[in-house]
C-alpha angles and dihedrals in degrees: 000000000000104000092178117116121229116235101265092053094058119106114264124196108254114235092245090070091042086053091046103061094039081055089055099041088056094042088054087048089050096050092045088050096052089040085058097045091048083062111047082046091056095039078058101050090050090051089048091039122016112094092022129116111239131198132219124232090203111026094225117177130221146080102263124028125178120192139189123247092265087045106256124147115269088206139356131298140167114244114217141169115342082227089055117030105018097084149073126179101210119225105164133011129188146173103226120159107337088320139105107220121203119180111184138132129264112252124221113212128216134164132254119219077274093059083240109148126242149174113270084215090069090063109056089100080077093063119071128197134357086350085056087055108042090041087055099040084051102043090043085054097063086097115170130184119197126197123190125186128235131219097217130044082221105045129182131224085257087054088043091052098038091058101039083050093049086058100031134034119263118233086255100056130092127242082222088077101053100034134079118273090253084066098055095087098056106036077048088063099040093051090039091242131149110267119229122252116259112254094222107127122233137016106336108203133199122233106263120170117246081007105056122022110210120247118251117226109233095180126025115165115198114245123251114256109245108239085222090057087040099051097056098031112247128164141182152103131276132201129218134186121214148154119254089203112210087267085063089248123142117243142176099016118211137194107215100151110026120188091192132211085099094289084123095060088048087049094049094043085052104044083045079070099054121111129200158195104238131232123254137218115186102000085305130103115253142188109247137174112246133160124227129193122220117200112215106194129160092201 
């Protein structure tokens, strides 16, 4: 008996198997490709990112944030001090599941004999001993992780940069536009910017003997010490400008000498406070420019 098959009779593969494996190939292909494509865009946020100081356009506290695409806040946290709370030195970034990840660390400023601002951490080199270590030990554990959500599962470079800037300031932006109005003077003069009018109403005078009598504090409360300032130690005096309006109230603070780790905005809430006696032109009471220290000292 002849068992062989003719040809015709032979098993042949059926196209949709045929149509199977051509579809996984190219799946396997795609998803090579995108892989691919998910690497050299995040090769090319840690060379934009990794390494950089960025700033906070809500200076939000806390160890973990998480933010919509447009930047907004996913939760609740408290904002604190720009000095504080505004900065992040970046250490890693990374795309993971629809998120851009930054782990960094949180960077206390403080001010050099220029009033230029700088990392803390850059000075430790000051300190000697057991105060060196623990400064250190406490400024290398303000660790932060930032997560900010993206609108596409396959995001470009342009979807990448648009969420990380609607949480961060880009190069080309102003500190003027994120901080508090008592820090305008001085980010105006340290980015060589005009400074906005006072909004004091009314002539402003300057203290002049025998022309403008200066104006006497009745009631001066002491600032509170900031814990960040406390717990490393740090110490100083800031000056602030400010109008004593002709009812003896304080006005368009200014800060024209910060100390930083939130101790300015200590100073500023307190000297809001002050009351005075105004000064007086002409037998009348006046507004006038004057500068106040605030000591900040922890003995």
């Amino acid at each position: 008996m002849n068992t062989q098959k003719s040809i015709s009779e032979r098993p042949r593969h059926s196209p949709s198997l045929k149509w199977n494996v051509t579809a996984l190939l190219i799946a396997v292909l795609l998803s090579w490709r995108f892989a691919l494509a998910d690497v050299g865009i995040e090769e090319q946020i840690k060379s934009a990112y990794a390494g950089k100081t960025l700033t906070l356009r809500h200076f939000y506290s806390g160890e973990h944030l998480r933010f919509h695409s447009d930047g907004t806040l996913n939760g609740d946290a408290p904002t604190g001090p720009w000095t504080v709370d505004g900065q992040i030195a970046v250490e890693e970034i990374n795309l993971r599941d629809g998120l851009v990840v930054i782990k960094g660390r949180r960077v206390y400023r403080i001010f050099d004999t220029q009033l230029k601002p700088q990392d803390e951490l850059t000075t430790i080199d000051n300190y000697y001993g057991k105060l060196r270590e623990d400064l250190e030990h406490t400024l290398r554990s303000l660790k932060a992780e930032i997560e900010i959500e993206l609108t596409s599962g396959k995001p470009d470079q342009k979807d990448i940069s648009s969420a990380i800037h609607a949480v961060f300031l880009t190069d080309s932006e102003s500190m003027m536009d994120v901080a508090p109005t008592f820090w305008r003077a001085y980010f105006a003069k340290l980015e060589d910017k005009p400074q906005s009018a006072p909004t004091t109403k009314g002539p402003i005078y300057v203290l002049r003997p025998h022309e403008v009598s200066p104006p006497h504090v009745t009631y001066n409360p002491d600032p509170d010490y900031s814990l960040e300032a406390r717990k490393v130690k740090y110490e100083g005096t800031a000056v602030i400008s400010l109008v004593v309006d002709a009812s003896g109230t304080t006005r368009d603070l200014q800060i024209t000498k910060p100390l930083g780790l939130g101790l300015d905005e200590n100073a500023v809430a307190a000297v809001s406070t002050w009351k005075f006696e105004p000064a007086q032109k002409d037998g009348k009471p006046v507004s006038v420019w004057i500068a106040v220290e605030v000591q900040f000292h922890l003995y």
